[in-house]
mmCIF file of the N, C-alpha and C atoms, coordinates in Angstrom:
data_MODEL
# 
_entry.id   MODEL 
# 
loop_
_atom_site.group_PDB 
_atom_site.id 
_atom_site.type_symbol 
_atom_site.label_atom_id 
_atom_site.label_alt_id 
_atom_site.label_comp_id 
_atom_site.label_asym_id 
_atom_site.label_entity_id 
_atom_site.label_seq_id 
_atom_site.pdbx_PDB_ins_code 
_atom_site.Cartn_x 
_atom_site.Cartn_y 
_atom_site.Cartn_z 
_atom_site.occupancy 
_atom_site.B_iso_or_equiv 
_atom_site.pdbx_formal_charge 
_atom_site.auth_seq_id 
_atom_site.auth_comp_id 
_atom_site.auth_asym_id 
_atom_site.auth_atom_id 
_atom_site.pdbx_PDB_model_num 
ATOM 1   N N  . UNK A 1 1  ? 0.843   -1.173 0.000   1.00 0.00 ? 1  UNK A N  1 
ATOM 2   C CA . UNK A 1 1  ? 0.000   0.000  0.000   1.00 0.00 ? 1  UNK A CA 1 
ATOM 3   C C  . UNK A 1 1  ? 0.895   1.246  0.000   1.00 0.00 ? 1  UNK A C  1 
ATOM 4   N N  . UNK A 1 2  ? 0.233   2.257  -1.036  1.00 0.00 ? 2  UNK A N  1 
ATOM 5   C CA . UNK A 1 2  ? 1.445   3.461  -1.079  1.00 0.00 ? 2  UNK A CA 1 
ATOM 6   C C  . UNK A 1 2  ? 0.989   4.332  0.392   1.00 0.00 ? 2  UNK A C  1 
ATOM 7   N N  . UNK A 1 3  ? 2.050   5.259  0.406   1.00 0.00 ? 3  UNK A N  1 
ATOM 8   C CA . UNK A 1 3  ? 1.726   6.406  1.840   1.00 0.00 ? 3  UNK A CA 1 
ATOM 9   C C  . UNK A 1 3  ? 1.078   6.959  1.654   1.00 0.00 ? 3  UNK A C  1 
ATOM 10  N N  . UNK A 1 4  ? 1.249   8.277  2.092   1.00 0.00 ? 4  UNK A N  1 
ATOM 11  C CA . UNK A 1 4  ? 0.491   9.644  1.899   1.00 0.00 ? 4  UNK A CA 1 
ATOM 12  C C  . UNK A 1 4  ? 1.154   10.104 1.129   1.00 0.00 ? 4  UNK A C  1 
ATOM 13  N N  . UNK A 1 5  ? 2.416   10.231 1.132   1.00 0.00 ? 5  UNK A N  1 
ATOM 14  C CA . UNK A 1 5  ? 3.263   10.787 0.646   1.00 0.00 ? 5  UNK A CA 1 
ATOM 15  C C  . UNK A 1 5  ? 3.405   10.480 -1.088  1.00 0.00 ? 5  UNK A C  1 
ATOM 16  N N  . UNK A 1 6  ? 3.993   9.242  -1.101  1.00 0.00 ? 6  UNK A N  1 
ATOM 17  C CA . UNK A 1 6  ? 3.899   8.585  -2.012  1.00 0.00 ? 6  UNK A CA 1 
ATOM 18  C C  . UNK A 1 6  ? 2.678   8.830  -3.222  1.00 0.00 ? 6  UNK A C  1 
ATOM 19  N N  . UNK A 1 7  ? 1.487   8.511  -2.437  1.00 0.00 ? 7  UNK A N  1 
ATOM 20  C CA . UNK A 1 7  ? 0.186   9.474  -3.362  1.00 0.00 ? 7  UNK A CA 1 
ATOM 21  C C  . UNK A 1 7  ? 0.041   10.786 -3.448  1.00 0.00 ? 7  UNK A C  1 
ATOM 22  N N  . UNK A 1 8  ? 0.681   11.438 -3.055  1.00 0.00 ? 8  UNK A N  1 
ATOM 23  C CA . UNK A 1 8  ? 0.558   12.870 -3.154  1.00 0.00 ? 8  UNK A CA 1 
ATOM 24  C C  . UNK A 1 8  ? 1.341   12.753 -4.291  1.00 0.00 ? 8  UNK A C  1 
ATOM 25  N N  . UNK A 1 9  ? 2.585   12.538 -4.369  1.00 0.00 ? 9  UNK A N  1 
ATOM 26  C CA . UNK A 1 9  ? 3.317   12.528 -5.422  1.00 0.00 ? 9  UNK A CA 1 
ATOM 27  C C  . UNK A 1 9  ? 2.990   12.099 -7.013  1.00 0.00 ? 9  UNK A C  1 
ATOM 28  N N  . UNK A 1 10 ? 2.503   10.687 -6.566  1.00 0.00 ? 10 UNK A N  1 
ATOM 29  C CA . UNK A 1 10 ? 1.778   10.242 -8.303  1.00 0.00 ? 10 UNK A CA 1 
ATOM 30  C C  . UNK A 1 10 ? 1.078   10.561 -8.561  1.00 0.00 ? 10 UNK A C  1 
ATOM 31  N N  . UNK A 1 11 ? -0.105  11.611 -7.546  1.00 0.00 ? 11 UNK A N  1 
ATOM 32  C CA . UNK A 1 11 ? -0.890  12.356 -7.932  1.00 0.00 ? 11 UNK A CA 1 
ATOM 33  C C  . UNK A 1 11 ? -0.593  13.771 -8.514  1.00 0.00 ? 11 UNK A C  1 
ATOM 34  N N  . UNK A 1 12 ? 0.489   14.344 -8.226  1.00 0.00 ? 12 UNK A N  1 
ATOM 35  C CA . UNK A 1 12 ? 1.028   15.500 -8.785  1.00 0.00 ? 12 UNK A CA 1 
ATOM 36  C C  . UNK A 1 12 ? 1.914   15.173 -9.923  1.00 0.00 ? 12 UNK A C  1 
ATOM 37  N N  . UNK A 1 13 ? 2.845   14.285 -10.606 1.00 0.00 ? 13 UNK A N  1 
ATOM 38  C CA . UNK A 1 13 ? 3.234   13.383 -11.400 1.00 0.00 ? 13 UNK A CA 1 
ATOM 39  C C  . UNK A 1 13 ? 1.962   13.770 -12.889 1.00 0.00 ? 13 UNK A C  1 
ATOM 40  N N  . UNK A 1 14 ? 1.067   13.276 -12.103 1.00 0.00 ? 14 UNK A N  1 
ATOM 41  C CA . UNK A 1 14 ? 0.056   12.830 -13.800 1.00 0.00 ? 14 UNK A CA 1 
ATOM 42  C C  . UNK A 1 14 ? -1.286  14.295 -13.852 1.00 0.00 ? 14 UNK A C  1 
ATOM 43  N N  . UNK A 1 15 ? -0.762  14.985 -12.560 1.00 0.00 ? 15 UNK A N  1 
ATOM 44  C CA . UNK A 1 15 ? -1.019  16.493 -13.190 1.00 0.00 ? 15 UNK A CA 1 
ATOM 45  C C  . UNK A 1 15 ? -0.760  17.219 -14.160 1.00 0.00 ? 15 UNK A C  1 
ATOM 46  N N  . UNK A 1 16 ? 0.538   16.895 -14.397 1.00 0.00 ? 16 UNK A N  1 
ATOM 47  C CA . UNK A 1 16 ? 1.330   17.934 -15.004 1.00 0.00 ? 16 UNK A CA 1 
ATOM 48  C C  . UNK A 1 16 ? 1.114   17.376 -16.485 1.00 0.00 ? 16 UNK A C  1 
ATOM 49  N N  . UNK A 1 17 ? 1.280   18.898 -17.347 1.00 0.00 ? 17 UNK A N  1 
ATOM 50  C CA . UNK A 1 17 ? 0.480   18.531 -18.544 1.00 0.00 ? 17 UNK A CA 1 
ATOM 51  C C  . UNK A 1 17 ? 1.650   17.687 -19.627 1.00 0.00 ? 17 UNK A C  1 
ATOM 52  N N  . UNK A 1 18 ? 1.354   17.001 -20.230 1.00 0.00 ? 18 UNK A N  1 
ATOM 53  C CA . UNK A 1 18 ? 1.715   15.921 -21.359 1.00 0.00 ? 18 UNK A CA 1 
ATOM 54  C C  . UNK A 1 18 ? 1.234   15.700 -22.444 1.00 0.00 ? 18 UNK A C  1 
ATOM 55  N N  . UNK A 1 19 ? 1.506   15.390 -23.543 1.00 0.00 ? 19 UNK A N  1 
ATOM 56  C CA . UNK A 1 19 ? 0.779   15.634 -24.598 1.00 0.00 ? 19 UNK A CA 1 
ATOM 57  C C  . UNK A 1 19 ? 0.049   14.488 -25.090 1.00 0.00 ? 19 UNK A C  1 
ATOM 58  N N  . UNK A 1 20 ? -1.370  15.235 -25.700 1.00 0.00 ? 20 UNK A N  1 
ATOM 59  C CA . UNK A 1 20 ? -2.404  14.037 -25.404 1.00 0.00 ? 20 UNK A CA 1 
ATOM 60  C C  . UNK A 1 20 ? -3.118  14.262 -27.558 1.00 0.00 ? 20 UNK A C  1 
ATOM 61  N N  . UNK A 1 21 ? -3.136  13.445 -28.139 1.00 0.00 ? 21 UNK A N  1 
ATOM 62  C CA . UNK A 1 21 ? -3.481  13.133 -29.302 1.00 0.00 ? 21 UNK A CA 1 
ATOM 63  C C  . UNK A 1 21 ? -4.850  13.945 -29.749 1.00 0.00 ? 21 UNK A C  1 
ATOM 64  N N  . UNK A 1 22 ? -5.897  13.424 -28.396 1.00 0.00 ? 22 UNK A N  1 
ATOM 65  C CA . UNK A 1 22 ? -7.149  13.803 -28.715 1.00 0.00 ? 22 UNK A CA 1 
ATOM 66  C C  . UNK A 1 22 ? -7.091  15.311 -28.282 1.00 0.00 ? 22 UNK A C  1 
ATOM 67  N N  . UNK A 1 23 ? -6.787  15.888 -27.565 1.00 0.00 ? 23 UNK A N  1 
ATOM 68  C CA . UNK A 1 23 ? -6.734  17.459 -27.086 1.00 0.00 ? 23 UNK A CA 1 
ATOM 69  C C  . UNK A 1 23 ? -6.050  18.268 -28.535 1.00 0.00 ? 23 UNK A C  1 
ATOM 70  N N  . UNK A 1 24 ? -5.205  17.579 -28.809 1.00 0.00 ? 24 UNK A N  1 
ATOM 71  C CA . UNK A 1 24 ? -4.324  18.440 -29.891 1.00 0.00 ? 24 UNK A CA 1 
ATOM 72  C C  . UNK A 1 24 ? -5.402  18.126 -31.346 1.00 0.00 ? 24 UNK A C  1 
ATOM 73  N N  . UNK A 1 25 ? -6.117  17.248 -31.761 1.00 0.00 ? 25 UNK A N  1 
ATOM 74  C CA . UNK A 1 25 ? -6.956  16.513 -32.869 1.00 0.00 ? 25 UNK A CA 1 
ATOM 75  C C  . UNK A 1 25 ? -8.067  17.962 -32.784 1.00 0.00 ? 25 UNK A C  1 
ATOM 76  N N  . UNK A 1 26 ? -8.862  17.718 -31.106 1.00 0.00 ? 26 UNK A N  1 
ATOM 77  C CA . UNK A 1 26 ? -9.653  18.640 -31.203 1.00 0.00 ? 26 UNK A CA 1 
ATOM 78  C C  . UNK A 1 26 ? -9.370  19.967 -30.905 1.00 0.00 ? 26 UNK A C  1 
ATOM 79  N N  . UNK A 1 27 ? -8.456  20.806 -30.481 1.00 0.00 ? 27 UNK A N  1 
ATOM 80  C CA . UNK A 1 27 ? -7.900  22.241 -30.866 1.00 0.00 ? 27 UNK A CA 1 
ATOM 81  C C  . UNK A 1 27 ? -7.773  22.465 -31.926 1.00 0.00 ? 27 UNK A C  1 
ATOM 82  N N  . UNK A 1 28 ? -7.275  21.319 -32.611 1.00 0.00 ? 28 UNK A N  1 
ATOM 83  C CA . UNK A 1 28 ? -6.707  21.481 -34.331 1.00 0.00 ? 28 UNK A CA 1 
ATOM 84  C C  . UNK A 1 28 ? -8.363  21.973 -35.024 1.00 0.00 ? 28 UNK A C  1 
ATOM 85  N N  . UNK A 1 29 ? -9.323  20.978 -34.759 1.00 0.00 ? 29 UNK A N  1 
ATOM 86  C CA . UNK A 1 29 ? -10.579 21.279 -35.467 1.00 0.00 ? 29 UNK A CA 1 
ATOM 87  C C  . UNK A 1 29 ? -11.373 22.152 -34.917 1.00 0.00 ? 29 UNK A C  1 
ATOM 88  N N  . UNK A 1 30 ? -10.965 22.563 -33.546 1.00 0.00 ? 30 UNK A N  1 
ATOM 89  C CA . UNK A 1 30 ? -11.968 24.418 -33.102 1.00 0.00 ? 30 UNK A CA 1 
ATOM 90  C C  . UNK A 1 30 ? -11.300 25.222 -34.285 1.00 0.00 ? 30 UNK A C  1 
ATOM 91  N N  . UNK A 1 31 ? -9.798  25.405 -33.958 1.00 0.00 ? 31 UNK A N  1 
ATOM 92  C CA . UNK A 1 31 ? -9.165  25.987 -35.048 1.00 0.00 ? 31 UNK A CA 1 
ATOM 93  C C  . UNK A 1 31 ? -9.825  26.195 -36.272 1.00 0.00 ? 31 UNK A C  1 
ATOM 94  N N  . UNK A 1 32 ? -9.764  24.994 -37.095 1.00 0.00 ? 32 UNK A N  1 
ATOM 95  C CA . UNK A 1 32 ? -10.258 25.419 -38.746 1.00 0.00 ? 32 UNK A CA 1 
ATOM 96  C C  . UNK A 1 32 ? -11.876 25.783 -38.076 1.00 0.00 ? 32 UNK A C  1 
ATOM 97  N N  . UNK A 1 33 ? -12.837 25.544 -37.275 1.00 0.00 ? 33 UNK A N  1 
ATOM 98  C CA . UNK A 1 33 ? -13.830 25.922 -37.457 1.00 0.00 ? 33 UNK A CA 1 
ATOM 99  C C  . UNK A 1 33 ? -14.075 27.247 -37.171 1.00 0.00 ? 33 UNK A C  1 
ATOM 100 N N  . UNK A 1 34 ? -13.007 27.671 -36.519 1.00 0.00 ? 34 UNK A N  1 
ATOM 101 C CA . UNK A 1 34 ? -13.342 29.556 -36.348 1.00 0.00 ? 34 UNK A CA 1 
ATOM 102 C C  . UNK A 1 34 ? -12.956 29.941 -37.440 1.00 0.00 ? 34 UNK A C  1 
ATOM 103 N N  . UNK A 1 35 ? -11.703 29.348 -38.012 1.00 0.00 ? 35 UNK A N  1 
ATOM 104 C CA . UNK A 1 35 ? -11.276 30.114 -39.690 1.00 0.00 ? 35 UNK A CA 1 
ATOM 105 C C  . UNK A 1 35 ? -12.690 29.726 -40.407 1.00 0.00 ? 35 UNK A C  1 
ATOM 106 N N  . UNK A 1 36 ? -13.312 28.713 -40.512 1.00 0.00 ? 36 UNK A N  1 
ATOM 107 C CA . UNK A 1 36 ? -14.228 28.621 -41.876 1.00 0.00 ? 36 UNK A CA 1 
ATOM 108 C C  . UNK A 1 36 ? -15.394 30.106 -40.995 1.00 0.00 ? 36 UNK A C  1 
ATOM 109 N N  . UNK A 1 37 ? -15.405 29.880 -39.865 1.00 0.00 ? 37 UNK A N  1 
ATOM 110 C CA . UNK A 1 37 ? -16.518 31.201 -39.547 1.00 0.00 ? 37 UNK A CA 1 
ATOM 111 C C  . UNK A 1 37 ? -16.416 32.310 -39.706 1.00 0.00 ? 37 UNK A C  1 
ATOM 112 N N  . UNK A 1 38 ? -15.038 32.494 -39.791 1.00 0.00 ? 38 UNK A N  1 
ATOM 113 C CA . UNK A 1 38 ? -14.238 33.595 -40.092 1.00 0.00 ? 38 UNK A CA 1 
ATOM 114 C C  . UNK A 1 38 ? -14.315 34.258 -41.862 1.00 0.00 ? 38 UNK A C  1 
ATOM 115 N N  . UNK A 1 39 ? -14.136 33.165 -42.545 1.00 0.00 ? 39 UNK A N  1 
ATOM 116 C CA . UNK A 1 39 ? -14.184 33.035 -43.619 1.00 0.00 ? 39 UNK A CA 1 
ATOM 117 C C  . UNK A 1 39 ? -16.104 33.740 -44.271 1.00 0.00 ? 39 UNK A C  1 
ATOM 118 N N  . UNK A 1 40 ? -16.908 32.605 -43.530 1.00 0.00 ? 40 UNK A N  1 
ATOM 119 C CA . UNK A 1 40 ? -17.904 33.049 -43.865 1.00 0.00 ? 40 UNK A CA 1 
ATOM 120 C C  . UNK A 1 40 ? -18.587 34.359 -43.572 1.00 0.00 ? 40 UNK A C  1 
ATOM 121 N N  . UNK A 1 41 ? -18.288 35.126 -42.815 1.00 0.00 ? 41 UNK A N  1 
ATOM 122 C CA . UNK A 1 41 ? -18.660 36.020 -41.821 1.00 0.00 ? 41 UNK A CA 1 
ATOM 123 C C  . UNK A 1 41 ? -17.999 37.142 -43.075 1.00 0.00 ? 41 UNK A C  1 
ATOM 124 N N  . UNK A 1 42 ? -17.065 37.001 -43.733 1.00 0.00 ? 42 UNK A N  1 
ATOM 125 C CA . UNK A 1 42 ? -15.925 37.942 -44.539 1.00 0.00 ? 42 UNK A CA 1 
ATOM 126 C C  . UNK A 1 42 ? -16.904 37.627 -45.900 1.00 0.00 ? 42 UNK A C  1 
ATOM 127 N N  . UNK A 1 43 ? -17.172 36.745 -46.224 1.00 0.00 ? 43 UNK A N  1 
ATOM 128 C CA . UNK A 1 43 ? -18.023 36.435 -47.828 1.00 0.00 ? 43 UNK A CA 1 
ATOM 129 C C  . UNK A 1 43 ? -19.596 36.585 -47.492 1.00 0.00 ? 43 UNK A C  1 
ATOM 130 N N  . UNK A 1 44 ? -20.233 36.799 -45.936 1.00 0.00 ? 44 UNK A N  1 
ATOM 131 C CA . UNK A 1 44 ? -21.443 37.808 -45.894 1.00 0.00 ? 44 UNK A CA 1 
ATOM 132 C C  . UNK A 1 44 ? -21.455 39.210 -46.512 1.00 0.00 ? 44 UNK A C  1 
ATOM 133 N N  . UNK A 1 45 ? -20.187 39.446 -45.448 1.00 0.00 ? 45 UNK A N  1 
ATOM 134 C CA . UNK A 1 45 ? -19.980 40.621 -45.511 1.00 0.00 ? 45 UNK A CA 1 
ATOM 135 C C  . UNK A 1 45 ? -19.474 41.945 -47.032 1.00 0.00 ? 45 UNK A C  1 
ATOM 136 N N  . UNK A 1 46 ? -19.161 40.748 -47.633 1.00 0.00 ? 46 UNK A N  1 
ATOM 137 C CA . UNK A 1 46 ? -18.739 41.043 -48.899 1.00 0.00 ? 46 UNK A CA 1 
ATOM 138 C C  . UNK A 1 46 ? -20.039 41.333 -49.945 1.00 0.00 ? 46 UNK A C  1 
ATOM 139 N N  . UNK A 1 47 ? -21.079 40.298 -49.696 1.00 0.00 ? 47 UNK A N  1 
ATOM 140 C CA . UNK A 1 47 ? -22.036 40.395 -50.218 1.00 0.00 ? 47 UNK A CA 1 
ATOM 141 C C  . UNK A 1 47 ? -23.567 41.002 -49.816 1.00 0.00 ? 47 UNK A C  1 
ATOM 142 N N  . UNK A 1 48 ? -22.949 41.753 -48.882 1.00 0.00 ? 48 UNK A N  1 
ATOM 143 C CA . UNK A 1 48 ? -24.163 43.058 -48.556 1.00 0.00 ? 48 UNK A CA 1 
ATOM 144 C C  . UNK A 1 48 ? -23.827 44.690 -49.608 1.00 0.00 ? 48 UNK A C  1 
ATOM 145 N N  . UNK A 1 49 ? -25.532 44.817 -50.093 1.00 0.00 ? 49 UNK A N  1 
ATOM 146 C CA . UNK A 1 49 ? -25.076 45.990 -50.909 1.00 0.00 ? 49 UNK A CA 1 
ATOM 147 C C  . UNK A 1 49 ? -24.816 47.506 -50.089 1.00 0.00 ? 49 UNK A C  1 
ATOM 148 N N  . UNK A 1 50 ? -24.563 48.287 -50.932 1.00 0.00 ? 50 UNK A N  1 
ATOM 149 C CA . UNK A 1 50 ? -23.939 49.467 -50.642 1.00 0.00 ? 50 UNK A CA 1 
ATOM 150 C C  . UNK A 1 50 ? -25.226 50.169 -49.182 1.00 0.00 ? 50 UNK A C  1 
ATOM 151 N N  . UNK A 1 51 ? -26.006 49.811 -49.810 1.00 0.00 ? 51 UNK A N  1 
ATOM 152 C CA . UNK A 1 51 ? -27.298 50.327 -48.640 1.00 0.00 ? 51 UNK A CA 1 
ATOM 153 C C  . UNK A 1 51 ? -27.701 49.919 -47.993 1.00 0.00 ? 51 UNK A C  1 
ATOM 154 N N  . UNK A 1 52 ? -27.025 48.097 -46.786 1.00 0.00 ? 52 UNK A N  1 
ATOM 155 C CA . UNK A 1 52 ? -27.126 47.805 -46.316 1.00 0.00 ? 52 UNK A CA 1 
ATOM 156 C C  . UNK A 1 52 ? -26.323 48.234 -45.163 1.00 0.00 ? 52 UNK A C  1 
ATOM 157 N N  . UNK A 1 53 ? -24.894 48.349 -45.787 1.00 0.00 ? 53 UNK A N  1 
ATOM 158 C CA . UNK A 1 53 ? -23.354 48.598 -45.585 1.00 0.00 ? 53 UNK A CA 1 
ATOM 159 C C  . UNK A 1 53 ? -23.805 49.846 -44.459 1.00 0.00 ? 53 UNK A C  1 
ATOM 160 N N  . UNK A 1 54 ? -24.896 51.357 -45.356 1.00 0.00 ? 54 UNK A N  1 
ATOM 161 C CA . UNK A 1 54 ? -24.702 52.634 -45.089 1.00 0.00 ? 54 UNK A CA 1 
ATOM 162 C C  . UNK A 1 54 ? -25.719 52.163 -43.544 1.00 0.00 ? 54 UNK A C  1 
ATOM 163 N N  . UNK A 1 55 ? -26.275 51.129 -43.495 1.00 0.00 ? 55 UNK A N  1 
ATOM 164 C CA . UNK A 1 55 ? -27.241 50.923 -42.274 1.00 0.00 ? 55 UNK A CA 1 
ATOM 165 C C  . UNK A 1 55 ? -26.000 50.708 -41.250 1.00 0.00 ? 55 UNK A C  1 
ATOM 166 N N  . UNK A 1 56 ? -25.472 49.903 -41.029 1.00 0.00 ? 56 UNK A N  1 
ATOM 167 C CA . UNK A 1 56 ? -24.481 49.910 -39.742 1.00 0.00 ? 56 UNK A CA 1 
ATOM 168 C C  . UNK A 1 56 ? -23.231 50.650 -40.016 1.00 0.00 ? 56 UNK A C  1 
ATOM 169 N N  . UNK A 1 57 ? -23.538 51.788 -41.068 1.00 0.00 ? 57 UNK A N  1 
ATOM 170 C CA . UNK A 1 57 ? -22.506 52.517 -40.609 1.00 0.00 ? 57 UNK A CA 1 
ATOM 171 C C  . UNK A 1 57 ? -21.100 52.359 -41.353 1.00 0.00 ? 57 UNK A C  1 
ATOM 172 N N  . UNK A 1 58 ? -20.840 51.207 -43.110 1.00 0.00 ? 58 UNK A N  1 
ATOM 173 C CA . UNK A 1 58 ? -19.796 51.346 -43.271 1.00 0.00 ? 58 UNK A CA 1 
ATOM 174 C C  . UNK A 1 58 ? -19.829 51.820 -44.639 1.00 0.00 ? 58 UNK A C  1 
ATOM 175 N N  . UNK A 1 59 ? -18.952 51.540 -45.227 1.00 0.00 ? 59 UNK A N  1 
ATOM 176 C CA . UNK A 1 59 ? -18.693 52.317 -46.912 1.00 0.00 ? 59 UNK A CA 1 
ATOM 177 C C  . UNK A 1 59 ? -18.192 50.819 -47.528 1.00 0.00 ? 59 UNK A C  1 
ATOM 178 N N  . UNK A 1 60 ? -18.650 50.777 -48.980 1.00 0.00 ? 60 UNK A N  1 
ATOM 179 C CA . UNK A 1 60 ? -17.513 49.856 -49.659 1.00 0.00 ? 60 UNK A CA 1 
ATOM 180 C C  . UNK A 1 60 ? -15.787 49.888 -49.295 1.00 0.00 ? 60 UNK A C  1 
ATOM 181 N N  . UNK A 1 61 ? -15.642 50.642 -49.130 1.00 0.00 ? 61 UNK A N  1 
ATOM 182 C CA . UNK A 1 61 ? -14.199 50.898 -49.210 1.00 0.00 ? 61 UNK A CA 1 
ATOM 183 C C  . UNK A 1 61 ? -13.803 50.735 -47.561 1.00 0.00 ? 61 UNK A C  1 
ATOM 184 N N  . UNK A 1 62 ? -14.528 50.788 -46.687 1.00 0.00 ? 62 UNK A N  1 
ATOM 185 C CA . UNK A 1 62 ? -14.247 50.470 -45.415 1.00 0.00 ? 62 UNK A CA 1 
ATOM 186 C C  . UNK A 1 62 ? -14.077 48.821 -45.242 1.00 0.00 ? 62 UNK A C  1 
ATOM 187 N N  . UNK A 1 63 ? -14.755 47.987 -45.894 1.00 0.00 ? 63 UNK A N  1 
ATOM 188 C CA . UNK A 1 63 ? -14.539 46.339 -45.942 1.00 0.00 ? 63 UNK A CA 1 
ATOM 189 C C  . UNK A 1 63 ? -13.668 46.010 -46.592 1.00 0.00 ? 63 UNK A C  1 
ATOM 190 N N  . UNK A 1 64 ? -13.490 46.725 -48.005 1.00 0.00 ? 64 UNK A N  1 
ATOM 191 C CA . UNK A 1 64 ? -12.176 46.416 -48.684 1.00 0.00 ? 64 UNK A CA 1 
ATOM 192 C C  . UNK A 1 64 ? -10.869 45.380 -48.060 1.00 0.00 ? 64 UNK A C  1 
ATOM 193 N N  . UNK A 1 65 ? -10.373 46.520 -46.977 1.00 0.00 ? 65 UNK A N  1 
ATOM 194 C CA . UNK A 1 65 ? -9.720  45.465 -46.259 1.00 0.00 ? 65 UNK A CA 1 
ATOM 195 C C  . UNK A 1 65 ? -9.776  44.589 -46.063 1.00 0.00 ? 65 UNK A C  1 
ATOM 196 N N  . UNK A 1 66 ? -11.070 44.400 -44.651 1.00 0.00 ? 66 UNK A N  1 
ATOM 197 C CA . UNK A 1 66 ? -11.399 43.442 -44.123 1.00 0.00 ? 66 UNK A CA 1 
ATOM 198 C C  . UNK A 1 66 ? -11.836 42.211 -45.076 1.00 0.00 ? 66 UNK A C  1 
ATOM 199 N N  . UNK A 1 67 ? -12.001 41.793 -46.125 1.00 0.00 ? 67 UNK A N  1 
ATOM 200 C CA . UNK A 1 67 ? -12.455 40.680 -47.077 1.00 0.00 ? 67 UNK A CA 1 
ATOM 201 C C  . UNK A 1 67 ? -11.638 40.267 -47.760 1.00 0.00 ? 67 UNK A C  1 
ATOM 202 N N  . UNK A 1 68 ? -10.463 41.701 -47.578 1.00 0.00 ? 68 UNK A N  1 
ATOM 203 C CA . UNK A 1 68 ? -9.202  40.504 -48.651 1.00 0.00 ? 68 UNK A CA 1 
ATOM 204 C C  . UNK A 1 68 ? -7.990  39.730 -47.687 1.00 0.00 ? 68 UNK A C  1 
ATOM 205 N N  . UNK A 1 69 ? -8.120  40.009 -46.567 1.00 0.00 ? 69 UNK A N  1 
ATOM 206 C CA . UNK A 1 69 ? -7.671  39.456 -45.377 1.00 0.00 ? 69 UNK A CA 1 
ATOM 207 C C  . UNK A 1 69 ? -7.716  37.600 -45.505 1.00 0.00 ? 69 UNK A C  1 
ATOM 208 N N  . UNK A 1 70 ? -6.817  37.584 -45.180 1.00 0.00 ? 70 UNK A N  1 
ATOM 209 C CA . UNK A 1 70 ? -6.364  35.686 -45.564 1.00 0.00 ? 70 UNK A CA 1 
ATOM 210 C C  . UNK A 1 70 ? -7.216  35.209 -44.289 1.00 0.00 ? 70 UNK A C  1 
ATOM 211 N N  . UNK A 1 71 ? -8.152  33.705 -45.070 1.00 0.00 ? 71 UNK A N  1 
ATOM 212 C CA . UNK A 1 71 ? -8.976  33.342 -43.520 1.00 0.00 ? 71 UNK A CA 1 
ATOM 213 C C  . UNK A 1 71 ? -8.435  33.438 -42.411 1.00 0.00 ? 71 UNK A C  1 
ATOM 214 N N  . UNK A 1 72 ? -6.832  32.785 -42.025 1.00 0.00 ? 72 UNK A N  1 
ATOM 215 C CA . UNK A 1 72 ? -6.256  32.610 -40.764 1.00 0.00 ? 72 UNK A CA 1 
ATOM 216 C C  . UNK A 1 72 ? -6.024  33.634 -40.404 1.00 0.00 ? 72 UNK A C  1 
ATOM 217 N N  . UNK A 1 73 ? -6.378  35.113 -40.527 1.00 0.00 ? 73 UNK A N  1 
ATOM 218 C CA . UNK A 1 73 ? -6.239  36.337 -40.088 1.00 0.00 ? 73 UNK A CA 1 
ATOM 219 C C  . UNK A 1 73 ? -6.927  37.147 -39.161 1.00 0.00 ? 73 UNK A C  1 
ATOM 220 N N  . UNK A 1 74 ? -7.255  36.503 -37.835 1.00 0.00 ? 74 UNK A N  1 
ATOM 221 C CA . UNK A 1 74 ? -8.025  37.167 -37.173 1.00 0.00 ? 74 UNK A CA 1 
ATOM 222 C C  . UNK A 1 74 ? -7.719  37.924 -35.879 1.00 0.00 ? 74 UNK A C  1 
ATOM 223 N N  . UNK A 1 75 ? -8.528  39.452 -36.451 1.00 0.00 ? 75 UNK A N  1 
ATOM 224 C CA . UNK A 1 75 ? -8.215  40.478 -36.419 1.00 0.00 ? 75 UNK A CA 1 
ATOM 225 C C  . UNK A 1 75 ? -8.430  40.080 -34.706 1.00 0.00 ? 75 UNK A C  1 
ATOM 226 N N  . UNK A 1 76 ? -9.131  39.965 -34.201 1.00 0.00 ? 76 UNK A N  1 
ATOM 227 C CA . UNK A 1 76 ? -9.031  40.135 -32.279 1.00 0.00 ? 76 UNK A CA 1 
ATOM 228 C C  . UNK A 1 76 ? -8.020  38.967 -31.572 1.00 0.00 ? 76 UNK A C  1 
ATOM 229 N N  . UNK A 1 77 ? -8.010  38.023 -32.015 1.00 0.00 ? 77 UNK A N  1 
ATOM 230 C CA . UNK A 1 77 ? -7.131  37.104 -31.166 1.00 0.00 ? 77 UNK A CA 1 
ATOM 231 C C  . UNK A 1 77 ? -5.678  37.722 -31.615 1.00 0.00 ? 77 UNK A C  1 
ATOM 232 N N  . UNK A 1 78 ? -4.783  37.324 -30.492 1.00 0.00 ? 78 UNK A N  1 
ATOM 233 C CA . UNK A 1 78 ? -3.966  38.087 -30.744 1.00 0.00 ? 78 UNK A CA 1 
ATOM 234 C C  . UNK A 1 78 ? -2.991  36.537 -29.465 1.00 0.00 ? 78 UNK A C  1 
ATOM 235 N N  . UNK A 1 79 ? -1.675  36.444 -29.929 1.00 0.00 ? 79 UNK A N  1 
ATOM 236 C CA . UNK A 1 79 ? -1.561  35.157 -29.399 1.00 0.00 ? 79 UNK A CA 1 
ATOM 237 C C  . UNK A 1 79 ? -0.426  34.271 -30.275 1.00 0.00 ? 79 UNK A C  1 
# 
């Protein structure tokens, strides 16, 4: 039978982080799914007309940017 001690230890042992297949599989696929949202959110946005644009306030030329921006380009995470 282990101690106290002893379990404290193998319990702090298999705390500590290690690399795990399924954690990295599914980060990998949040990942592409914020780029494809990202993506889509940029080809809405692309395809609202000029007098939708003037409703919240932007111009053609104010998205310009923002739509030619490469999917993996997102503008708030920062990281």
């Amino acid at each position: 039978m282990k101690s106290h001690a002893e379990f404290v230890q193998s319990c702090a042992r298999s705390a500590t982080p290690h690399f795990s297949l399924g954690r990295s599989l599914r980060a990998a696929w949040q990942q592409f799914g914020r780029w494809h949202a990202l993506y889509r959110q940029r080809q809405q946005l692309a395809s609202l007309s000029d007098e939708m644009l003037k409703d919240i306030g932007l111009s053609r030329a104010d998205i310009e940017t923002e739509i030619t921006r490469p999917f993996w380009d997102e503008p708030f995470r920062r990281g």
